[in-house]
C-alpha positions in Angstrom: -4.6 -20.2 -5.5 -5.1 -22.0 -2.2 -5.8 -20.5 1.2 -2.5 -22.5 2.1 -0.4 -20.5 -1.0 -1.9 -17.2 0.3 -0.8 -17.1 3.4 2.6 -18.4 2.5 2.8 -15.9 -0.2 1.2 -13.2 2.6 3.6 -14.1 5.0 7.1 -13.6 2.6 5.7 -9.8 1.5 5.3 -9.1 5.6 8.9 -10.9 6.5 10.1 -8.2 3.3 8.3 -5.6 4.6 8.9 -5.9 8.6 5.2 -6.0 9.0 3.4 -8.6 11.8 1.3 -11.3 10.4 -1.6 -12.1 12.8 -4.0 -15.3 11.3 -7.3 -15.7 13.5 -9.7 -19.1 12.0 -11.2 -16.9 9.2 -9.6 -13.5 9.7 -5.8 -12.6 8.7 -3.8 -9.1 10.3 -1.1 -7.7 9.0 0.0 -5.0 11.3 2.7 -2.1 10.9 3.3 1.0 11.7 3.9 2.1 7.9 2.0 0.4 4.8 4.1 1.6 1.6 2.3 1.8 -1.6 4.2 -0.8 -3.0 3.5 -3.3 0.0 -0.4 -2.3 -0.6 0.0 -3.5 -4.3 1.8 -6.9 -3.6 -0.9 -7.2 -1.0 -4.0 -6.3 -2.9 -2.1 -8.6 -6.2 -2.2 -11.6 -4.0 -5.8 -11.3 -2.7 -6.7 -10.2 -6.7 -6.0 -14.1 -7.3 -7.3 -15.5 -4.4 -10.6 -13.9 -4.4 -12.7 -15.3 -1.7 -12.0 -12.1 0.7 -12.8 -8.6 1.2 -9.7 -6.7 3.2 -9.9 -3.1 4.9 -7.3 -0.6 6.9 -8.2 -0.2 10.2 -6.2 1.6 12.9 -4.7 -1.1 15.2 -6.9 -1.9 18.8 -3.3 -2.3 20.6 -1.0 0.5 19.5 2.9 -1.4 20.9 6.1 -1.2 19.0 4.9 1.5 16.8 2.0 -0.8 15.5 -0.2 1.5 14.7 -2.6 0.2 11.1 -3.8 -3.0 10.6 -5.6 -4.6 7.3 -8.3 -7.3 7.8 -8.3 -9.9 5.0 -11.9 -11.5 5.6 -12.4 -14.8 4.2 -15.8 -15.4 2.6 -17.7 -18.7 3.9 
């Protein structure tokens, strides 16, 4: 999978899920106020077969419209 499929594949789980989608040169967000188990699985699927990152739950720096977790998908250089 390409860094291009990813994000595109990142990007229709957050439009499903309501979440915010953040992409910063080598680090992707993905914001919400509530991460359900099954978002976490189609998340942690699609960065199983991309495999060039590491990703961790933080809680968010800018807590507005409810936003309160954030996971960090760091790409490996």
């Amino acid at each position: 999978m390409k860094y291009n499929d990813l994000i595109d594949k990142l990007g229709k789980v957050v439009e499903e899920s309501k979440l915010l989608l953040r992409i910063d040169s080598d680090v992707i967000a993905i914001e919400g106020k509530f991460f359900h188990e099954s978002t976490i699985n189609k998340i942690q699927r699609l960065l199983q077969l991309y495999g060039e990152c590491q990703w961790w739950i933080y809680p968010s720096l800018t807590i507005q419209d409810g936003v309160m977790y954030t996971i960090k998908i760091y790409q490996y250089k």
